[in-house]
TORDRENRO-585037 format. One record per residue: residue in three letters; x, y, z of N, C-alpha, C in turn. Coordinates in steps of 0.02 Angstrom, whole numbers, plus 32768, in hexadecimal, padded with zeros to 4 digits. Example, Ala and Ser with C-alpha at 12.3 -4.5 7.8 and 13.67 -1.06 7.14 Angstrom:
REM TORDRENRO-585037
ALA82947EE4818682677F1F818682947F5B8186;SER82827F90816282AC7FCB816582858002818A;
This chain:
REM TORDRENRO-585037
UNK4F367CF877074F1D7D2676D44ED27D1F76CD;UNK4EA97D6376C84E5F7D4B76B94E4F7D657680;UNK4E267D1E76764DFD7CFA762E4DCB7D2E762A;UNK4DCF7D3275F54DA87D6A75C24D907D4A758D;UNK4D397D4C75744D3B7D37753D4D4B7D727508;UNK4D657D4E74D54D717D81748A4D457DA4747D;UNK4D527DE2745F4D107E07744A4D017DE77404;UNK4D1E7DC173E74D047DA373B54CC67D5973BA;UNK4CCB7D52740D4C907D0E74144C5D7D357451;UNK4C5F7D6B74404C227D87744E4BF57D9A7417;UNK4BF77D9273EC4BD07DA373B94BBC7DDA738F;UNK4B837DD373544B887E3C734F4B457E4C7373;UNK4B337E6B73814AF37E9073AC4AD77EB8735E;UNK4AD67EB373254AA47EC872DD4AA87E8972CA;UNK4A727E86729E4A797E5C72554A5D7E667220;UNK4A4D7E6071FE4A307E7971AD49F97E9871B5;UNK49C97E7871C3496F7E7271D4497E7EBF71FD;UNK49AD7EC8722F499C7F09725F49BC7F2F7240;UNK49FC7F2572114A177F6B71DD49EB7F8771B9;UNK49C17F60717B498A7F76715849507FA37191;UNK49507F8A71C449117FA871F249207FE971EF;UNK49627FF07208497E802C722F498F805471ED;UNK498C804871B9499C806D7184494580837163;UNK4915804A717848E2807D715C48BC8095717E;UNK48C9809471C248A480B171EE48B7810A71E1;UNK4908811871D7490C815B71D248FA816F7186;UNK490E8134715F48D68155711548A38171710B;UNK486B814571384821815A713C4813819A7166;UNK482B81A771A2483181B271D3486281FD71E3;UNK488E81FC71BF48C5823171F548F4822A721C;UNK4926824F722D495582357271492C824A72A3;UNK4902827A72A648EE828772EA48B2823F7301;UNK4885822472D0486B81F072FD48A781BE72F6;UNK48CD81C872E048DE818072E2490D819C7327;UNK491F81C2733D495881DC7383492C81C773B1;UNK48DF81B1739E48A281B973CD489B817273EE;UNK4891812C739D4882810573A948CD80EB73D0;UNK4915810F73CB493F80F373D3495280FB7416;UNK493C812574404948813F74874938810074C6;UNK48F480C274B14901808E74E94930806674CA;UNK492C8055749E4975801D747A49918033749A;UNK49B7806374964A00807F74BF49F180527502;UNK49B78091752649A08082756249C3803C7581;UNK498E8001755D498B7FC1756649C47F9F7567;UNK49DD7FAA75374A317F9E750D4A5B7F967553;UNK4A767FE475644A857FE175994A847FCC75EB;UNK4A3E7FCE75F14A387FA5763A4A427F667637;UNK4A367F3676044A377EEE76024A677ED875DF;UNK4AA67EF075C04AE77EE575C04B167EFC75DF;UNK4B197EDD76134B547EF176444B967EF47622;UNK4BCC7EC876084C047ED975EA4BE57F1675B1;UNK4BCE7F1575834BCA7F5475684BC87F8A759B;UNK4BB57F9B75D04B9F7FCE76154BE87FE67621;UNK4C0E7F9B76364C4D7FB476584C837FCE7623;UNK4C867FA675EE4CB07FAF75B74CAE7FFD75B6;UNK4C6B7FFB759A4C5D805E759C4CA7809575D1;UNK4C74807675F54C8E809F762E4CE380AA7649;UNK4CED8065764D4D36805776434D54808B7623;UNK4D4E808875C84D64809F75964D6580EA75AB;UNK4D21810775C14D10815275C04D47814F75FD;UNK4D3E8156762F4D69815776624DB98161766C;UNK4DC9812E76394E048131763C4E29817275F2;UNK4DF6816A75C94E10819C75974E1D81F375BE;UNK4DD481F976014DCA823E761F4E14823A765B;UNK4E2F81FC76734E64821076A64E9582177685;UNK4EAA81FB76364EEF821176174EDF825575F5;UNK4EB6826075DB4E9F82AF75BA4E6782D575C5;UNK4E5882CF760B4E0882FF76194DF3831B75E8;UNK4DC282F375CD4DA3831575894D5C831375AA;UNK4D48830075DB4D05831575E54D0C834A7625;UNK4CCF836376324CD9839A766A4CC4837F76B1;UNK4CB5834076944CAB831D76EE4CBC82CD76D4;UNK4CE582A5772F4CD78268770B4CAE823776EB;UNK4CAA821676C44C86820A76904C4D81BE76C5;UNK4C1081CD76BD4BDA81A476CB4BA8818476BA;UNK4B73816D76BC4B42814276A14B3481767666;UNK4B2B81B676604AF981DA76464B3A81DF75FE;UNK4B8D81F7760F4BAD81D475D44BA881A575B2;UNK4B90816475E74B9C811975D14B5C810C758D;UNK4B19812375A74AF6813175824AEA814F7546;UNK4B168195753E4B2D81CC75014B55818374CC;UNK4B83817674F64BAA816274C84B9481147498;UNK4B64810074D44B3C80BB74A54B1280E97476;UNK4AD5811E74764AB2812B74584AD681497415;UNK4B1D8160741D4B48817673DD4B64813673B9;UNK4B62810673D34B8E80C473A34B3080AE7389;UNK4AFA80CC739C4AA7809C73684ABA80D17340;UNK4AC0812473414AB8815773154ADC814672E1;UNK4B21812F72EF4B56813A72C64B4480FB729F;UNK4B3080AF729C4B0A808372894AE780A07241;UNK4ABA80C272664A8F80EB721E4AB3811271E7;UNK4ADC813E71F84B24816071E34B36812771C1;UNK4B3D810271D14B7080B9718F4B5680BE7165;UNK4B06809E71724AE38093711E4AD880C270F1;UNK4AD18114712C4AC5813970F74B09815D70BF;UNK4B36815D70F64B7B815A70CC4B6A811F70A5;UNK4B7380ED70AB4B7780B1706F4B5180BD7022;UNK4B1680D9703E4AD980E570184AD781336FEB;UNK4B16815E70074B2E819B6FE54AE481BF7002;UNK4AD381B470334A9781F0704D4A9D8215708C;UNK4AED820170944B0D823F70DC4B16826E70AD;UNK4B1582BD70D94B1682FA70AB4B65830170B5;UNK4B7A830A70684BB1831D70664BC7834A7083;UNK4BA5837F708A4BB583A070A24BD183C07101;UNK4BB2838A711D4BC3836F71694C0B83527177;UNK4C32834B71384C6D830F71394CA483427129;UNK4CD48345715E4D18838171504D3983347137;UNK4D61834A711A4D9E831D70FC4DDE833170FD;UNK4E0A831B713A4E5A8315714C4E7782FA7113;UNK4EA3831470F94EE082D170E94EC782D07074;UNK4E9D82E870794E7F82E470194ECB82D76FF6;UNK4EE982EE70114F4982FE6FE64F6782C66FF3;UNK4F6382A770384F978264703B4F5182397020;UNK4F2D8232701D4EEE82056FF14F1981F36FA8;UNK4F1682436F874F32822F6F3C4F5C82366F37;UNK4F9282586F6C4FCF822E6F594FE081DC6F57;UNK4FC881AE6F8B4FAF81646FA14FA381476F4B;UNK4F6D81696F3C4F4F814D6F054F6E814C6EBC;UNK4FA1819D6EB44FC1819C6E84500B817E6E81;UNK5009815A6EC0505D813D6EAA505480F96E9E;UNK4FFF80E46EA4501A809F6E815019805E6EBA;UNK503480796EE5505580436F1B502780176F38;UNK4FE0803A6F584FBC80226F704FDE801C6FC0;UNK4FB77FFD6FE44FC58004702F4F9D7FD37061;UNK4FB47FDA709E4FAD7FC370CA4F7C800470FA;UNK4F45800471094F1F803671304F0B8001716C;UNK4F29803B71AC4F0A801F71FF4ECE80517213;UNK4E978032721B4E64806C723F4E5680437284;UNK4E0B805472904DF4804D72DD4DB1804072D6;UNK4D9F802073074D55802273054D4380657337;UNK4D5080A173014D1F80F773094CFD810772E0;UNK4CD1811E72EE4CAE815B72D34C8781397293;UNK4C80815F725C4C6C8135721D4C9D812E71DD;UNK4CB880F671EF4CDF810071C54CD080E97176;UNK4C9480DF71614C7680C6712F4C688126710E;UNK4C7D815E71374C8C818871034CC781AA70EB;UNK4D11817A70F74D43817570EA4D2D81787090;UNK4D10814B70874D038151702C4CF781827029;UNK4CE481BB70464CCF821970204D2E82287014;UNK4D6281FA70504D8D822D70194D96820E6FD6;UNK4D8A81D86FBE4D9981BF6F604D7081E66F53;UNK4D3382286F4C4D16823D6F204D38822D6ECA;UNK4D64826A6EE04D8F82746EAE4DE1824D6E8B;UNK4DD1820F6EB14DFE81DB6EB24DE781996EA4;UNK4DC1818A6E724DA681536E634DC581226E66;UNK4E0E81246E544E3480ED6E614E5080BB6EA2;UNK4E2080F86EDD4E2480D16F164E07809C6F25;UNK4E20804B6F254DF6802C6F3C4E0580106F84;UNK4DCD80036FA24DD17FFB6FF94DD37FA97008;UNK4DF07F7D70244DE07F3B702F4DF67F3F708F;UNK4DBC7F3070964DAE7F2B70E74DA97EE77104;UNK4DEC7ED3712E4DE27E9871554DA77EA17180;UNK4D817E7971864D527E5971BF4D6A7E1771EF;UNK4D5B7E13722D4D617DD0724C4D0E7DD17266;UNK4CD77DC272364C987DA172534C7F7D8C720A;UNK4C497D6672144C2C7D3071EE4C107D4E71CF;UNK4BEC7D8271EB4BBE7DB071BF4BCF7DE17189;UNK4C0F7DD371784C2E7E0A71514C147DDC70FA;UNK4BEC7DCB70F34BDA7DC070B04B787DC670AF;UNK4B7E7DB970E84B297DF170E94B1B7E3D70D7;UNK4B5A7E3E70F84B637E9C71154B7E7EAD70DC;UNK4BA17E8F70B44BBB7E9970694B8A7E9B7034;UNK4B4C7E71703B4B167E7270204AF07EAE7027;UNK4ADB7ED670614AC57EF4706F4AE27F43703D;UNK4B2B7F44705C4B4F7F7570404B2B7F816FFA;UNK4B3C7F3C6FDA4B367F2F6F824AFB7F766F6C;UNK4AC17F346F8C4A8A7F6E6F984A777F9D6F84;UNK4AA07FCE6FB94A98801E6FD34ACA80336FA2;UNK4AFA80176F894B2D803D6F554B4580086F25;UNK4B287FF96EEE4B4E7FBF6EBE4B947FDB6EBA;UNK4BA180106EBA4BD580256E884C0E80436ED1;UNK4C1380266F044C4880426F444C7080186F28;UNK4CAE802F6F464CE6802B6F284D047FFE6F7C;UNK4CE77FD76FAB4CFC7FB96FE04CCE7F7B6FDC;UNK4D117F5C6FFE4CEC7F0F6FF14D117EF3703A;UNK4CE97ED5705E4CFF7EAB708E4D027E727094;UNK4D467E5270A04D5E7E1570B34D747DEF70F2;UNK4D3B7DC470F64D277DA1712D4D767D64714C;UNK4D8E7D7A718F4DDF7D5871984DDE7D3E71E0;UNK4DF37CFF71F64DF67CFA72254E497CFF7241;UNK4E597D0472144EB17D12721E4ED57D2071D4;UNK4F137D3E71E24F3F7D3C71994F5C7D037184;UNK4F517CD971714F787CA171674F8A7CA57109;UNK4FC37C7171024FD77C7A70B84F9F7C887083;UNK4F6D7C5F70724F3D7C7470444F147CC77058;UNK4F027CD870764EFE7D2E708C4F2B7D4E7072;UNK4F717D4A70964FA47D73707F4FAC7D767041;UNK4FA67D4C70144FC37D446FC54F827D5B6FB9;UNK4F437D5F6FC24F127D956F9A4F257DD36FC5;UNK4F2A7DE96FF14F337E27701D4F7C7E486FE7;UNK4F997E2D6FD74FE67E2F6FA64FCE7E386F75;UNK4FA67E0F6F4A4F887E2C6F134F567E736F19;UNK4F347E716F454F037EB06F3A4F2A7EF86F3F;UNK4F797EE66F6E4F9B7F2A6F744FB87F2F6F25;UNK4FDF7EF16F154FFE7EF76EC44FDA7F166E9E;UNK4F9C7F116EA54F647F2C6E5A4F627F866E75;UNK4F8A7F8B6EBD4F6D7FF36EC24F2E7FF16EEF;UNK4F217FB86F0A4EE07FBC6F414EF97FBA6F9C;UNK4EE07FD96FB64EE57FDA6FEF4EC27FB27021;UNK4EE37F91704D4ED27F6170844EAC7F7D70B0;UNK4E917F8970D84E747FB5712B4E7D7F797152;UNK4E887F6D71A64EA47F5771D24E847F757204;UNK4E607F6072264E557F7372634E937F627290;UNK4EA67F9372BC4EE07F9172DD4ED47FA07324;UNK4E977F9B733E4E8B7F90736F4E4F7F69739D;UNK4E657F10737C4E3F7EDE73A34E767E9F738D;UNK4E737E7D73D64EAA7E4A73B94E837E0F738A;UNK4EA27DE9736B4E877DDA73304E797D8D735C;UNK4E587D6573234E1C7D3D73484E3D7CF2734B;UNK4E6C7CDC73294EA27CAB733B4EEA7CC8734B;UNK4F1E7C86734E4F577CAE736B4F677CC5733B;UNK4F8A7D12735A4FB07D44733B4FDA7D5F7368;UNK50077D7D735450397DAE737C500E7DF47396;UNK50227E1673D750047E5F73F0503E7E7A7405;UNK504A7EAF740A50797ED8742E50537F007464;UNK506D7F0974A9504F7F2974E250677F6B74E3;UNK50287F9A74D850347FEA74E150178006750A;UNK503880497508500E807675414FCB809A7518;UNK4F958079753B4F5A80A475094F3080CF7542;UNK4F3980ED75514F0A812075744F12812775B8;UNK4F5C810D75C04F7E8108760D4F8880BF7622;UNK4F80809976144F6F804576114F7B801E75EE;UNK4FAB7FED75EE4FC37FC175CD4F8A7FA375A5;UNK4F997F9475524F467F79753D4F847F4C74FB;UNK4F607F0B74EC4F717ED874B24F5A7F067486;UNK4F7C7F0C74434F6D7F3273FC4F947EE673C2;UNK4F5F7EEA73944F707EB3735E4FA07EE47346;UNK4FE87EAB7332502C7ECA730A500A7EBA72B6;UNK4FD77E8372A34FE27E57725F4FE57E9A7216;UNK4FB67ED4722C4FBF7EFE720350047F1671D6;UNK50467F347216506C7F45720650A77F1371F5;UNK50957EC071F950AD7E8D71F050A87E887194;UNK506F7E847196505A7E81714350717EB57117;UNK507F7F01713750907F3D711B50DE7F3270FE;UNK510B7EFE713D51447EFE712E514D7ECE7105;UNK51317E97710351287E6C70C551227E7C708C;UNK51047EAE708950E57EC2702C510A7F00701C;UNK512C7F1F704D51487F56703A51307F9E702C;UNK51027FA4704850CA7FD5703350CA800A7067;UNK50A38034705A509A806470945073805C70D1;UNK5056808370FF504180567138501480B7714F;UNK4FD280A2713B4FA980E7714D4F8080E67190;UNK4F68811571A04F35811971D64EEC812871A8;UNK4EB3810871B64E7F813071A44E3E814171F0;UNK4E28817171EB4DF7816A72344DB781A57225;UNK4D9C8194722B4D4581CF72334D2D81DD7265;UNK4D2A820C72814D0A823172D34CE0825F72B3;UNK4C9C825273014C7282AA72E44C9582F172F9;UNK4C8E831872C94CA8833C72CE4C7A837972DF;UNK4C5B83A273024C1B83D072F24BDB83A272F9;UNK4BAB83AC72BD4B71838C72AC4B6C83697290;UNK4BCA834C72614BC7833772284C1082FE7258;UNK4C2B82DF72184C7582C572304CA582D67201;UNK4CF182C872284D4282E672264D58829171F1;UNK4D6682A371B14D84826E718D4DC782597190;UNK4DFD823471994E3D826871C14E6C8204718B;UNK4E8E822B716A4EC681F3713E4F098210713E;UNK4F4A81E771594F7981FE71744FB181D27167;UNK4FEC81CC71695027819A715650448194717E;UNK5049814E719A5061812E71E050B8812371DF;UNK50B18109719350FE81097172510580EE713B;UNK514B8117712A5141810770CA513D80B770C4;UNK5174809271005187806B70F45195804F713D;UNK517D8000713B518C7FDC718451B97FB37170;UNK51EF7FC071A952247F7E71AB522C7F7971EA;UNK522E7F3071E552427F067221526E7EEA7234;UNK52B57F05723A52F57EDF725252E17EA5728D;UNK530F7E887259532F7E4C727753467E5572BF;UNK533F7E2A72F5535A7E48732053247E837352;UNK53127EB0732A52DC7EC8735552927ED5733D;UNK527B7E967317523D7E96730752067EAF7344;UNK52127E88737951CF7EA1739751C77ED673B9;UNK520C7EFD73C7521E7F3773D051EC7F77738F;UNK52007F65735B51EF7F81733951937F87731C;UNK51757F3B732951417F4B732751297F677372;UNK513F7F67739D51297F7F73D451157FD873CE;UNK51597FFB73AE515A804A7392511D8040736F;UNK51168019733950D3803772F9508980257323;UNK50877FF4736450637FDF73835049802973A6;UNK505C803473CA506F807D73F9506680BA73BF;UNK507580C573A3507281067359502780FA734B;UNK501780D173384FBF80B973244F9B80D67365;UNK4FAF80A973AB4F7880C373E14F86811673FB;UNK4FBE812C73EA4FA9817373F44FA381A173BC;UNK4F9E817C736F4F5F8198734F4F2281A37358;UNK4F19815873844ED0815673924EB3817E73BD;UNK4EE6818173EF4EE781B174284EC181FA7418;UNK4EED821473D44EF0824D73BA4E9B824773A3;UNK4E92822B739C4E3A823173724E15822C73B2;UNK4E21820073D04DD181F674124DF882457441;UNK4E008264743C4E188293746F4DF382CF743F;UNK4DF082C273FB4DC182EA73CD4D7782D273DB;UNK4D55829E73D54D1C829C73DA4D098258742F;UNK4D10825774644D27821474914CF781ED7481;UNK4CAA81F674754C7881CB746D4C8381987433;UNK4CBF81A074154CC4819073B24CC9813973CD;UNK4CF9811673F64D0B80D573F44CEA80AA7408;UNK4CE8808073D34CA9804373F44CC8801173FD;UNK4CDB8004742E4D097FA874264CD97FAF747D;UNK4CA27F8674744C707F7974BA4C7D7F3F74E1;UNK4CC57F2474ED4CC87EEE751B4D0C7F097539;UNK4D187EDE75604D5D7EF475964D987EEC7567;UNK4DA97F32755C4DE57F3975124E217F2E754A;UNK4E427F4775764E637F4975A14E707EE775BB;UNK4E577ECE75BB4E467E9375E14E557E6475AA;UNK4E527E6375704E597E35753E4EAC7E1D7539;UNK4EB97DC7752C4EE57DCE751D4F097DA074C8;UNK4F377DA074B64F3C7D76748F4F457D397498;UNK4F367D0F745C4F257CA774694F607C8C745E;UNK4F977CDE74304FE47CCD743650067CB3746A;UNK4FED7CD7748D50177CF374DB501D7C9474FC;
């Protein structure tokens, strides 16, 4: 079998000092210089990270032979589009965070299963992805104050980047919590935050950074590891089990909130059977969104190639 390091001991490629940059460079500035100053970054970015290069490409590649969504096969000049859309979309965070994306750029899927979610009380279990921006998932609580967001993280920096948030919005209604696994003390706050009517988010597509369970699906024609722990915890608490995801949509981006299932159970007998289905249901949700926008997914190391520390 070949050794892969985790995408979690590769590190993050931002950190604080370059968020603030990149946030006042387009303050002062504009998107158009800042598309200006941002065109060798890309540049650079790309030639001198090779796994980011191939990852790209890989990803584009294989998304264009299961659903030709581009009009030729996909090449450097994709590989490039699609790094220079994960710095854009970067800026897109803070200014979503910061309530200075135009509302008006943001369609919103799903406003009805939002408050329905919110008015029964239950609270939930939400799986997203690392797409698009999903830091303007908060435009759908406009009118739902009672939404509150609690976002697992697996990196160190998730109490900088929480700082930062603070910041740009005292008053957001998302808070991220820094995890290197679910273990008992997690779960019993993850249990409490659903009891109180708050919702979990889950990234559901990176295997998680100690051992955990994965189920093997078909994601884009190709067998790929997908973390089960989401829909593990869903069946634990009894709760519902949502999709949330953000793609550009136009000039602007597609807000898109959806119900995976009222309810996860896991028989006895065919547990891994069963997370294997909700495993598979998630990746061709996901499916369903990058086939809407392909440039949206950023997971920049060999996603295909990773395996679990379970295994």
């Amino acid at each position: 079998m070949t050794t892969t390091r985790h995408w979690a001991s590769m590190g993050e490629s931002t950190f604080v000092g370059g968020i603030w940059l990149l946030y006042w460079v387009h303050r002062l500035t504009g998107r158009w210089f800042f598309r200006l100053c941002l065109a060798p970054v890309v540049l650079v970015h790309w030639l001198t990270r090779p796994t980011l290069r191939h990852a790209s490409l890989q990803y584009l590649r294989r998304l264009h032979a299961a659903h030709a969504v581009f009009d030729q096969p996909p090449g450097w000049r994709h590989g490039l589009r699609h790094v220079a859309l994960f710095a854009e979309t970067m800026l897109d965070k803070l200014l979503a965070m910061a309530g200075r994306f135009p509302s008006e750029q943001v369609r919103r899927h799903g406003r009805d299963n939002v408050k329905r979610a919110v008015q029964s009380g239950a609270g939930g279990i939400i799986v997203t992805a690392h797409v698009g921006c999903l830091e303007l998932c908060r435009t759908l609580a406009d009118s739902q104050a009672q939404l509150k967001l609690n976002v697992l993280v697996h990196t160190r920096h998730a109490q900088a980047f929480n700082a930062v948030l603070h910041r740009l919005n005292p008053s957001a209604a998302i808070t991220l919590i820094e995890v290197t696994e679910i273990g008992a003390p997690t779960a019993m706050l993850l249990a409490e935050k659903v009891a109180a009517g708050e919702f979990v988010a889950i990234a559901g597509d990176r295997v998680p950074v100690l051992q955990s369970k994965t189920a093997t699906v078909n994601f884009l024609g190709h067998p790929a590891q997908f973390p089960v722990g989401a829909y593990v915890l869903a069946a634990l608490l009894k709760c519902p089990l949502y999709l949330m995801g953000c793609v550009h949509e136009g000039r602007g981006y597609g807000v898109y909130f959806d119900t995976l299932s009222e309810r996860v159970v896991l028989p006895r007998g065919q547990r891994e059977a069963a997370l294997q289905e909700h495993a598979q249901h998630f990746a061709d949700a996901l499916t369903a969104l990058l086939r809407r926008s392909p440039y949206d997914w950023f997971n920049f190391f060999p996603f295909w190639d990773q395996h679990s520390n379970a295994e």
